[in-house]
N, C-alpha and C positions, 0 to 999 in steps of 0.2 A: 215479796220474799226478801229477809234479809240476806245482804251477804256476806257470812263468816268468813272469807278467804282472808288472810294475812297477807300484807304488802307483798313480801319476800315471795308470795305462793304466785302470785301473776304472771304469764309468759310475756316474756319481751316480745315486743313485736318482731316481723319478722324483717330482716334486710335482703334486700335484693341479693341474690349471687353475685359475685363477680366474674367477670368473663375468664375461661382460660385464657392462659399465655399460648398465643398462634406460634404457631411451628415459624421460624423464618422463610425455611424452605416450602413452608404448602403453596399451594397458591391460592392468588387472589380471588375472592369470589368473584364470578362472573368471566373470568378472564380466563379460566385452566391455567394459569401462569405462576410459576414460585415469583416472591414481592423483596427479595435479597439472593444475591449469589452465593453460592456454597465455597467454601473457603477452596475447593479445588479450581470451579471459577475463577474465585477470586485473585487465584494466583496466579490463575494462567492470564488473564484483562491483568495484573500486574506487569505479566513482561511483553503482552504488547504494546503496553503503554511507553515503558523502555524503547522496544523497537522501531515506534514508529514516531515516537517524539525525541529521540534520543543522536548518536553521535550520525554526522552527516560524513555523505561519500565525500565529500572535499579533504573532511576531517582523517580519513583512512588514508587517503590518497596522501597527504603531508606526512604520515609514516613511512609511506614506500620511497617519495622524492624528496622530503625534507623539503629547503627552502627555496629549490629551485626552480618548484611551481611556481610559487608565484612569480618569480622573476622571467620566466619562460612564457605567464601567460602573458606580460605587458608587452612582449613582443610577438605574441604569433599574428600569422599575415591572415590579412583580411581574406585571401584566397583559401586559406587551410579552416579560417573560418566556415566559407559558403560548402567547402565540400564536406566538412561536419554536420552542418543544419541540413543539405541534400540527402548525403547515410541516413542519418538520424531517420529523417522522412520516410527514407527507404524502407530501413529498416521494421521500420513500427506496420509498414503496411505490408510488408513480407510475413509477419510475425503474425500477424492477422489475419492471412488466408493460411498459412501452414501449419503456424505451432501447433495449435489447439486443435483441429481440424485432425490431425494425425493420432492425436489421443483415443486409444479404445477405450471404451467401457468399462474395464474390470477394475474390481479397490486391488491397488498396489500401493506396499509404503512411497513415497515422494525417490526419488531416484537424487537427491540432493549433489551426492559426491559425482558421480558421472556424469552430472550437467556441469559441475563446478570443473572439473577435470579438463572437458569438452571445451569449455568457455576458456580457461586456462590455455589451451594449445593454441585456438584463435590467436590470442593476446602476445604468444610467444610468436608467431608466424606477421603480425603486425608491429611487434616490437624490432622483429629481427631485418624488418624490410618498408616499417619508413609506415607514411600514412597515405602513404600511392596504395596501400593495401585497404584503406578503413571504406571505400565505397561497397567492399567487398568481404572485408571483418565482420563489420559491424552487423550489418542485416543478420547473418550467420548467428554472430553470439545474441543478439536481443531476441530470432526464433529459440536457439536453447535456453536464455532467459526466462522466455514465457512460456515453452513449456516444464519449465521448472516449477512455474507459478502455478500453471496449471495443475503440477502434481501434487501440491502444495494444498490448493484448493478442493480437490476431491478428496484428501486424506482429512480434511476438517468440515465433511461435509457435503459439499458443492454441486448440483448435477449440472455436469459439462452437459448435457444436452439441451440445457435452459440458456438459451440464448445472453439472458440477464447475467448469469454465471461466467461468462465466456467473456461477455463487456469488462465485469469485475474484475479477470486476473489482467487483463490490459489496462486500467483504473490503477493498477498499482504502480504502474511506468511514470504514474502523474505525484506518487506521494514521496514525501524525504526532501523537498525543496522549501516548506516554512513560507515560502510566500504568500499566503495567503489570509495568514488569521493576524484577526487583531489583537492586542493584549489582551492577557488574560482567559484566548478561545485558543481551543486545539488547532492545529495545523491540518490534521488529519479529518477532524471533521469538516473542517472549512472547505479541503479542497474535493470529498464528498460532495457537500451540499452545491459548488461548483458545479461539478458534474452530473448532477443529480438527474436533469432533466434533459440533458442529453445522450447518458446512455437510457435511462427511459425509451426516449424517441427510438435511438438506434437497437433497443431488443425489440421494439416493435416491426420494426421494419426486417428484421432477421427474421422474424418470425412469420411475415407474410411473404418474402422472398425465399428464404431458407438457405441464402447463398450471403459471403461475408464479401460483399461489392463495395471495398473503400470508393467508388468513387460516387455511391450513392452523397447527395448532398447530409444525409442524418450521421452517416459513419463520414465522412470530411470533415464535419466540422467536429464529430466525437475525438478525431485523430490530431487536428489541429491544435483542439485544449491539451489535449494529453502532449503532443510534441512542443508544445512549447515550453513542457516542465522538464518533461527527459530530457531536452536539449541541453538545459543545465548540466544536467550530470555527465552527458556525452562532450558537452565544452569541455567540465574537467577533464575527462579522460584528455580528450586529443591533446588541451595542452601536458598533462601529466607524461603523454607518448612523444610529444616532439622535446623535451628533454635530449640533448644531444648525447648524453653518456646511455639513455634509455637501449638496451639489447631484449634478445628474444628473452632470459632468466626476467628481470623486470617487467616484459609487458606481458607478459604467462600473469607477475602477479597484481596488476593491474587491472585487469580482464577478471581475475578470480576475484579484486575483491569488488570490482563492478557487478558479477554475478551475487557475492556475499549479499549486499548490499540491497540487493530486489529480492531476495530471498529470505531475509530479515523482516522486508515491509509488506511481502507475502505474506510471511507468518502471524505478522502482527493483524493484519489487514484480515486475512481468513477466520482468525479467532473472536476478534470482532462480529464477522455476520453471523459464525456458528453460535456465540453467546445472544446476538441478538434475535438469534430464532426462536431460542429456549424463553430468554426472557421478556423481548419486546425492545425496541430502542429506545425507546424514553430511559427505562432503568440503568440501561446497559452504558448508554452514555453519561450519566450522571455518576456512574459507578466511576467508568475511564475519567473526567472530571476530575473526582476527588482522588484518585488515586495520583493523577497528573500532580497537581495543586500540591499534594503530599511530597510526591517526588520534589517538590523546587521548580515546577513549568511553571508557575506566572513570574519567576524574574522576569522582569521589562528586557536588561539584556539580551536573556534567550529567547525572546518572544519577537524582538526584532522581525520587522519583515525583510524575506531575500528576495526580492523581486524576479520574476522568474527572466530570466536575459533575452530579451527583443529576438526576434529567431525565425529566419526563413523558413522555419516549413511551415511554422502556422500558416504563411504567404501560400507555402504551394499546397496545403491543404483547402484554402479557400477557392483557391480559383478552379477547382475541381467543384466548386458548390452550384 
């Protein structure tokens, strides 16, 4: 048979389709998981990214006392030293059998201003009477602290009844010190991945005791890491409070913004694990990454390691092991 048909008259062959354009937002096959943050995400991992890489308690603290921190630290006595690192100590394992432990059940917004308030008064009642008061401040304001944290963490999330949950708002007492990353890594993941495997250890062990027994060997050494980062911050304080012009108006705002301060790296810190539920942590840290990176965190400068300050209660949490 011939074929009459005219060049023109033939059907092009056919071309494969092209795939749609995927939603950003669906998720991954396989995974149920969206594979980008939604700009609401987005914004919210923007400001923890701020909060939790951003200006340090030192830094606050030189607004309230200006230059006479520092000059005040080169002189405090070794003595006013040991009984900060021993508070300190205290504190963290007061805060560990009560704060949290007192928390009911029910979603309530974060109770922010009433702890901040609470912590304030502390500060004025140890400003107005010396640091013969911090073995007895201090425990006090670090349980309204944590459970500030605490409130913090069930309003983005959290169940306080998962032991793993209850390690994390105590995990926050360890972040805002930069010690630990090297150029160009987060601080915050770093001191994370620190921690990693010994709150691990310690929710297991919560969970087959069901009782928070700091002097278990899993929670001593959990307590130990974590105190020898807030030791930093409680060094500032004490020297910030032995300022000899320091009165109760001052250490009221000391104490608040001590409170500020873990309340910030709460929030940063909670928003974090709730984005990494949704999305997975691979994404979610790749996301804080570049958002970091954007902001100006890899200057060498800011990426400085602050070494966290050598510190007797690591000591007295060990010997408990």
């Amino acid at each position: 048979m011939v074929d009459d048909s005219q060049p023109g008259d033939r059907a092009a062959p056919l071309q494969p389709l092209a795939p749609e354009p995927r939603d950003p937002g669906a998720p991954v096959p396989g995974t149920g998981r969206p594979d980008a943050l939604s700009p609401e995400d987005e914004a919210a991992l923007a400001g923890a990214v701020r909060a939790l890489e951003g200006t340090s308690f030192a830094a606050h603290l030189s607004g309230l006392v200006g230059r006479q921190l520092g000059f005040s630290g080169s002189l405090l006595p070794a003595r006013v030293a040991e009984v900060a690192d021993k508070a300190a100590g205290a504190a963290l394992r007061f805060a560990l059998r009560g704060a949290v432990r007192s928390l009911s059940g029910e979603d309530r917004p974060p109770q922010n201003r009433f702890h901040l308030a609470a912590v304030a008064t502390t500060g004025a009642i140890g400003g107005a009477f010396g640091l013969a008061t911090l073995p007895v401040e201090l425990p006090l304001s670090t349980a309204l602290i944590l459970r500030s944290v605490a409130d913090i963490a069930r309003a983005e999330g959290e169940d306080l009844h998962d032991p793993e949950a209850v390690l994390s708002c105590l995990e926050v007492f360890a972040l805002g010190t930069g010690g630990e990353a090297a150029l160009g890594e987060s601080s915050y993941f770093a001191v994370r991945a620190l921690l990693a495997k010994s709150v691990t250890e310690a929710a297991r062990h919560l969970v087959a005791r069901g009782v928070a027994d700091e002097a278990a060997p899993v929670l001593s050494r959990l307590l130990g890491q974590i105190a020898s980062r807030f030791g930093l911050a409680v060094s500032q304080k004490v020297v910030a409070q032995a300022v000899p012009v320091i009165g109760a108006v001052t250490g009221a705002g000391i104490n608040a913004a001590f409170m500020d301060h873990y309340q910030r790296l709460a929030r940063g810190h909670f928003t974090v694990r709730r984005l990494e539920r949704v999305y997975g942590p691979d994404l979610v840290r790749a996301a804080y990454e570049r958002l970091r990176t954007a902001a100006g965190g890899d200057d060498p400068m800011e990426k400085a390691a602050v070494p966290a300050r050598p510190s007797g209660i690591a000591a007295l949490a060990e010997e408990r092991t």
